[in-house]
VMD Tcl script that builds the backbone (N, CA, C; Angstrom):
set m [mol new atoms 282]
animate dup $m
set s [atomselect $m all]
$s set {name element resname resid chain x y z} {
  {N N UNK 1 A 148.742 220.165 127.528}
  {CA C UNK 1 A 148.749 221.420 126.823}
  {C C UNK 1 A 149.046 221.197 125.343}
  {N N UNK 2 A 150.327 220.298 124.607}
  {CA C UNK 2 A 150.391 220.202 123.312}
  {C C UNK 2 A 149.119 219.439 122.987}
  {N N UNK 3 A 148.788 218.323 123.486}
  {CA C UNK 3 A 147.845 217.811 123.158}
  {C C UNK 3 A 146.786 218.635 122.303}
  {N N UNK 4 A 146.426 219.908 122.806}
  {CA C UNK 4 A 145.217 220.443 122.648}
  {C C UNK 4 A 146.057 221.625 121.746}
  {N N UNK 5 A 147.299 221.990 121.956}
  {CA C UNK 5 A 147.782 222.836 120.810}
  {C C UNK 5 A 148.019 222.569 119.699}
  {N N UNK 6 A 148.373 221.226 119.361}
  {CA C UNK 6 A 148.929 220.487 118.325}
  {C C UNK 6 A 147.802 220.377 117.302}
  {N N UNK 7 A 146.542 219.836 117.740}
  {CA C UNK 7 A 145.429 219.394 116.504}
  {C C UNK 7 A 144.646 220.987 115.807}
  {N N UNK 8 A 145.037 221.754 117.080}
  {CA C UNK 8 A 144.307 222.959 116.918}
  {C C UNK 8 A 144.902 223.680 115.801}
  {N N UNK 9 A 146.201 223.715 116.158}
  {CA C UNK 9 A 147.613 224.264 115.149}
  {C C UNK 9 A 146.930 223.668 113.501}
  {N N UNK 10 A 147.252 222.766 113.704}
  {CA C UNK 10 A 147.246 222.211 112.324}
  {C C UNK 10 A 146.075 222.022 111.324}
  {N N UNK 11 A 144.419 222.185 112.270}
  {CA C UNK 11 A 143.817 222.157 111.902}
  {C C UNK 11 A 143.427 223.655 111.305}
  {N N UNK 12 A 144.245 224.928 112.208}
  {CA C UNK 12 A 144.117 226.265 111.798}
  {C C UNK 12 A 144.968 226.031 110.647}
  {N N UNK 13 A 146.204 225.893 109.993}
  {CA C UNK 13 A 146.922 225.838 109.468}
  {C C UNK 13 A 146.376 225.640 108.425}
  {N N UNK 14 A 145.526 224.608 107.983}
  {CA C UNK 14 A 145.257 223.927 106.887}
  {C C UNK 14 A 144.032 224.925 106.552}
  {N N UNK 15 A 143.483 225.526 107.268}
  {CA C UNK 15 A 142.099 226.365 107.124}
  {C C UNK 15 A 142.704 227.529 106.584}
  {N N UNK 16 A 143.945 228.285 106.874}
  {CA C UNK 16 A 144.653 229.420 106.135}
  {C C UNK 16 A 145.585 229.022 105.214}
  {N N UNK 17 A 146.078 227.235 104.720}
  {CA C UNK 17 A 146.686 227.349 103.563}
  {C C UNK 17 A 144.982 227.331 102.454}
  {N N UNK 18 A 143.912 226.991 103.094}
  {CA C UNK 18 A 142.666 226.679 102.036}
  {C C UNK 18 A 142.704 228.068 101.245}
  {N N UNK 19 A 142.793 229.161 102.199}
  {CA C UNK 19 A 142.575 230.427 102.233}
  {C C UNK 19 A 143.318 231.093 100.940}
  {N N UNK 20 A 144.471 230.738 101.144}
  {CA C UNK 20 A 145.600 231.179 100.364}
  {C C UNK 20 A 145.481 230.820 99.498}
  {N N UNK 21 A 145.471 229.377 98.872}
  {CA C UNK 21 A 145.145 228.750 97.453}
  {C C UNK 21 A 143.938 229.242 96.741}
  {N N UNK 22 A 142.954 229.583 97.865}
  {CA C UNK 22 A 141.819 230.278 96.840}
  {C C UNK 22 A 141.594 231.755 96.601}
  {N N UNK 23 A 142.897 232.668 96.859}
  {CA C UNK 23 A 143.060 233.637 96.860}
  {C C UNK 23 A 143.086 234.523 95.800}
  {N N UNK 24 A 141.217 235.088 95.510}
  {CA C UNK 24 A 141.825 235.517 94.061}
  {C C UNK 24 A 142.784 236.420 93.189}
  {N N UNK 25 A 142.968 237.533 94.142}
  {CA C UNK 25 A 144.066 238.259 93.841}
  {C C UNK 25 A 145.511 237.533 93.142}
  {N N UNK 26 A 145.770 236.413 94.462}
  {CA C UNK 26 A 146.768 235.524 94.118}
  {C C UNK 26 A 146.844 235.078 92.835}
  {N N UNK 27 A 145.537 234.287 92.513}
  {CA C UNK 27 A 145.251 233.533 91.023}
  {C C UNK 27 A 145.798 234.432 90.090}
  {N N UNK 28 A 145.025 235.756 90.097}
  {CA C UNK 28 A 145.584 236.467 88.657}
  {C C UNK 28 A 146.694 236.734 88.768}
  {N N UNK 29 A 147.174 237.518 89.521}
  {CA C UNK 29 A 148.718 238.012 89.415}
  {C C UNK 29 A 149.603 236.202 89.233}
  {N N UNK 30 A 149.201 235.428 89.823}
  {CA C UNK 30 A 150.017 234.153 88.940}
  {C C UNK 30 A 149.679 233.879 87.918}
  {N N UNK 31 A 148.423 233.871 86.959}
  {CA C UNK 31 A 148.268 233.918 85.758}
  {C C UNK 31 A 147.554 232.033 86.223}
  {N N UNK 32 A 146.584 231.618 86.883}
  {CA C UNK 32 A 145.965 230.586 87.636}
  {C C UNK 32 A 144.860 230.650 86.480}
  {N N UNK 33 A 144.182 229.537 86.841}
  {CA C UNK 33 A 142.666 229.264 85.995}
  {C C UNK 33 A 141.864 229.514 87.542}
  {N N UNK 34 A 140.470 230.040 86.932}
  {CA C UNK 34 A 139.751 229.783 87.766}
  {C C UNK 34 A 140.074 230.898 88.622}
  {N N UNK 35 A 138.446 231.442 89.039}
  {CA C UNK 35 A 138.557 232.631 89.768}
  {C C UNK 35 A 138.639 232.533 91.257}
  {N N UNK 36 A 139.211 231.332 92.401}
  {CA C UNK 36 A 139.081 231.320 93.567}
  {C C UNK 36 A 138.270 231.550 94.289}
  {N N UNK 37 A 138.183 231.238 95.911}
  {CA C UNK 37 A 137.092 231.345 96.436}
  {C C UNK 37 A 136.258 232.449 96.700}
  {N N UNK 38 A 134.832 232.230 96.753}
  {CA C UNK 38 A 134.066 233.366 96.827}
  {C C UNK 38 A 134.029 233.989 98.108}
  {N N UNK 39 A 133.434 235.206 98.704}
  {CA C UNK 39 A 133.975 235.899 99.932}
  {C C UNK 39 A 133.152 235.172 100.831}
  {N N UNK 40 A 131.864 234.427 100.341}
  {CA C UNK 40 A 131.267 233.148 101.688}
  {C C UNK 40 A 131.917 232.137 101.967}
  {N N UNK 41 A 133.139 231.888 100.932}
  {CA C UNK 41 A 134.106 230.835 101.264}
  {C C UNK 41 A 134.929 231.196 102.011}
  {N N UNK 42 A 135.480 232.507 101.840}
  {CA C UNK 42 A 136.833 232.801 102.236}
  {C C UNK 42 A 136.496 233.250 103.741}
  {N N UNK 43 A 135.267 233.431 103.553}
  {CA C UNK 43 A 134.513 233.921 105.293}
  {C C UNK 43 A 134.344 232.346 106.393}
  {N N UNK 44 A 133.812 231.618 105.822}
  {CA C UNK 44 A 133.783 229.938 105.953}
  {C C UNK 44 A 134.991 229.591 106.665}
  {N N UNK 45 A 135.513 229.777 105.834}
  {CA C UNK 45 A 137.477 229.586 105.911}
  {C C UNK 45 A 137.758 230.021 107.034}
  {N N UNK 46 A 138.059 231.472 107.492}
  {CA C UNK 46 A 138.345 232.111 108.588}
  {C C UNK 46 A 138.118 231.681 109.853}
  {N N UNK 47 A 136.619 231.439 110.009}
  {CA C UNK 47 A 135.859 230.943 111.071}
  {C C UNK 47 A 136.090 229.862 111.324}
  {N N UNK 48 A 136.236 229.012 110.470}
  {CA C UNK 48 A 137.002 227.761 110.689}
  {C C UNK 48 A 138.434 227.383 111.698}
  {N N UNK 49 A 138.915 228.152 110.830}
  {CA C UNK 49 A 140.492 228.888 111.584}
  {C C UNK 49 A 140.686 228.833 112.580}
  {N N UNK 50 A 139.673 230.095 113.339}
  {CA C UNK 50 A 139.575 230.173 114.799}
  {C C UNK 50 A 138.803 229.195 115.230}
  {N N UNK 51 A 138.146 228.479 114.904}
  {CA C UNK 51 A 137.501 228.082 115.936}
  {C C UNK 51 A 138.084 227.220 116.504}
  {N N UNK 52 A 139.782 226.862 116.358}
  {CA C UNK 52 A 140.665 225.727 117.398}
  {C C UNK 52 A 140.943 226.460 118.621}
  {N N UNK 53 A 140.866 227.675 118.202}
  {CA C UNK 53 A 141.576 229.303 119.675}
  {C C UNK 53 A 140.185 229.249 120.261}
  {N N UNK 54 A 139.388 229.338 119.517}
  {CA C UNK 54 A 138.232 229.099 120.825}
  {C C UNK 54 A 138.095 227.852 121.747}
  {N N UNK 55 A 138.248 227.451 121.144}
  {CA C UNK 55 A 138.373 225.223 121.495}
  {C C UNK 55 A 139.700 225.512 122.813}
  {N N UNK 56 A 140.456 226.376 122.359}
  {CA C UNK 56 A 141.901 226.454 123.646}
  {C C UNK 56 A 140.996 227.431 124.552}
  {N N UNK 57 A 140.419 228.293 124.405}
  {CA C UNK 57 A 139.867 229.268 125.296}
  {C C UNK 57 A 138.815 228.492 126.234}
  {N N UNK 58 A 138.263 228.386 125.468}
  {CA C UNK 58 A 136.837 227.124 125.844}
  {C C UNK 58 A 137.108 226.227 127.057}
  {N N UNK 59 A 138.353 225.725 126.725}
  {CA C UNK 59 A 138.912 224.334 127.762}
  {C C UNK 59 A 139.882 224.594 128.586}
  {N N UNK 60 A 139.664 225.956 128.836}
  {CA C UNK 60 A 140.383 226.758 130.638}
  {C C UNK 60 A 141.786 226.434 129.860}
  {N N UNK 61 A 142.638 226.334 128.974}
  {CA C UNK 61 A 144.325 225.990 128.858}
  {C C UNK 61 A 144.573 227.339 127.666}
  {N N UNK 62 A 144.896 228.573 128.904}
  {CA C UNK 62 A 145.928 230.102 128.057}
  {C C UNK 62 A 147.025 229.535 127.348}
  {N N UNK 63 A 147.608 228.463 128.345}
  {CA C UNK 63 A 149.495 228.230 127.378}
  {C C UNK 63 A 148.725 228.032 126.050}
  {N N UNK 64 A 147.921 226.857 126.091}
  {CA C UNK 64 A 147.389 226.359 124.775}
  {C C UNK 64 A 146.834 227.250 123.639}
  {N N UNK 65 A 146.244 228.074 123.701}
  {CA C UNK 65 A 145.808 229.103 122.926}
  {C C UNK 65 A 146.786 230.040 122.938}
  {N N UNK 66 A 148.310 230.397 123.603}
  {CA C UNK 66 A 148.998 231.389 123.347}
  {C C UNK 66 A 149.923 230.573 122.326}
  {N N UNK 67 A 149.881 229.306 122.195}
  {CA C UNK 67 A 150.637 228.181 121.569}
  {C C UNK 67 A 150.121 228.611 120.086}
  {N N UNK 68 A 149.020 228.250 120.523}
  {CA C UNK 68 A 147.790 228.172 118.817}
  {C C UNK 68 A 148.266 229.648 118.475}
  {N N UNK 69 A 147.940 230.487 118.961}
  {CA C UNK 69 A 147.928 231.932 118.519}
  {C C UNK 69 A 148.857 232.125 117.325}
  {N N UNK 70 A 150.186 232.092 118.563}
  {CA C UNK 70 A 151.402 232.118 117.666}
  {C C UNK 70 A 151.936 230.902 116.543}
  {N N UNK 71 A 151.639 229.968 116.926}
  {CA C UNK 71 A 151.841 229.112 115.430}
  {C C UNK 71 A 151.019 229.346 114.168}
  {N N UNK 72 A 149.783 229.892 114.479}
  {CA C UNK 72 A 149.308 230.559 113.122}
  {C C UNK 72 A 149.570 231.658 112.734}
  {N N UNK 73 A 150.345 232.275 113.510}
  {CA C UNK 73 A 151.188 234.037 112.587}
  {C C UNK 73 A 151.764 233.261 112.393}
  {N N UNK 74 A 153.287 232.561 112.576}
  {CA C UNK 74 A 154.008 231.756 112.089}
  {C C UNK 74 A 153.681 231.182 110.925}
  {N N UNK 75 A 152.848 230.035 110.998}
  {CA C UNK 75 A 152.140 229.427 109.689}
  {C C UNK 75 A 151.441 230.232 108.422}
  {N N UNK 76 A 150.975 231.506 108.929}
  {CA C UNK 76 A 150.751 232.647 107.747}
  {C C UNK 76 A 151.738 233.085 107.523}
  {N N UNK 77 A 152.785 233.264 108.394}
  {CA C UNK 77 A 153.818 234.346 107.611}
  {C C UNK 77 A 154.631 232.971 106.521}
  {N N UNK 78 A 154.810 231.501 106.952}
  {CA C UNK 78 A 155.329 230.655 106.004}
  {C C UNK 78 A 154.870 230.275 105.060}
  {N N UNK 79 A 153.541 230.409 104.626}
  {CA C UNK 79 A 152.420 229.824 103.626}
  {C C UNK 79 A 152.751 230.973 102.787}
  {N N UNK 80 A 152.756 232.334 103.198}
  {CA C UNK 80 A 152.594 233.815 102.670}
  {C C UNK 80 A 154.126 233.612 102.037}
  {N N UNK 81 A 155.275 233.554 102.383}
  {CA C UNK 81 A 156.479 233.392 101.817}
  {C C UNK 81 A 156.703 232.380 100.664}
  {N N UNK 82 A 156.341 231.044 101.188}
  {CA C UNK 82 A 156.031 230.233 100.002}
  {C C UNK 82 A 155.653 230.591 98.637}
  {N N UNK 83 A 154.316 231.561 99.120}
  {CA C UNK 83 A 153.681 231.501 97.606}
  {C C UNK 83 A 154.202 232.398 97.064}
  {N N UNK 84 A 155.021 233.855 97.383}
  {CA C UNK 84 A 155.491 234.741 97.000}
  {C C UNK 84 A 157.004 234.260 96.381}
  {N N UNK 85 A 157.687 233.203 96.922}
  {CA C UNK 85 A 158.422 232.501 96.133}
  {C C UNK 85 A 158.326 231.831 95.328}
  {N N UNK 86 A 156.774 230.827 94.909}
  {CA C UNK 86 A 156.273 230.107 93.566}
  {C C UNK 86 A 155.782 231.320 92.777}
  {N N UNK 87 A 155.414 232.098 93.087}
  {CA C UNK 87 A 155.114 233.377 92.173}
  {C C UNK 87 A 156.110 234.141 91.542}
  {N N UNK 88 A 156.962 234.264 91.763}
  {CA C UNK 88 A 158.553 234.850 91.267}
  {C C UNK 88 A 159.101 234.397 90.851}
  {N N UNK 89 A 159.001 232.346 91.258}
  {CA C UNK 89 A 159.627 231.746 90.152}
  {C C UNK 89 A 158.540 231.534 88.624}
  {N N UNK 90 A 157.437 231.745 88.898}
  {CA C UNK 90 A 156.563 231.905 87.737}
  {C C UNK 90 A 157.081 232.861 87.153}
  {N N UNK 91 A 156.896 233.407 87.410}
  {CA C UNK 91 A 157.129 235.453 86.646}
  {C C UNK 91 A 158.627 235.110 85.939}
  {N N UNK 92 A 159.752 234.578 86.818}
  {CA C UNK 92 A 161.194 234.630 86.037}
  {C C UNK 92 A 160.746 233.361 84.621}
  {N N UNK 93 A 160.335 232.761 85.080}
  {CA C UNK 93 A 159.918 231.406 83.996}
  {C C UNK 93 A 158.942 231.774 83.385}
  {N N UNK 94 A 158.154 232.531 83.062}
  {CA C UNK 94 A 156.825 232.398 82.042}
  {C C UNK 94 A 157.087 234.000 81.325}
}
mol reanalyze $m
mol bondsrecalc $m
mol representation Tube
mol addrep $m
């Protein structure tokens, strides 16, 4: 079961920090170069995402995909905190 939760996790993970870094909203309100990804990227991105929860669905293992599920709210809500903390320390510093 981790086996198949673990690569999935991380491979979603990295597909919603892509997400986040190219977030253009994000960019401006940090005062960023460069206008972030375009909405075929950010669509790219997504699909990407899931497609480890399908990969758990796909291969008959629920624990595994209830695993995946929840480590990527987790992993969004920590990526999402992060940047709202490099952003505030921007704003107090610039």
């Amino acid at each position: 079961m981790i086996d198949i939760a673990a690569p999935a996790l991380a491979l979603s993970t990295a597909c919603i920090l892509a997400v986040a870094l190219g977030d253009p909203k994000r960019r401006r309100s940090a005062r960023l170069s460069g206008n972030g990804h375009r909405p075929a990227q950010r669509r790219l991105l997504t699909v990407c995402a899931l497609l480890p929860g399908l990969f758990c669905i796909g291969h008959g293992d629920p624990s595994a995909f209830l695993i995946w599920l929840g480590g990527c709210a987790v992993a969004g809500w920590l990526i999402a905190i992060a940047f709202s903390r490099a952003a505030a320390s921007c704003r107090r510093n610039g």
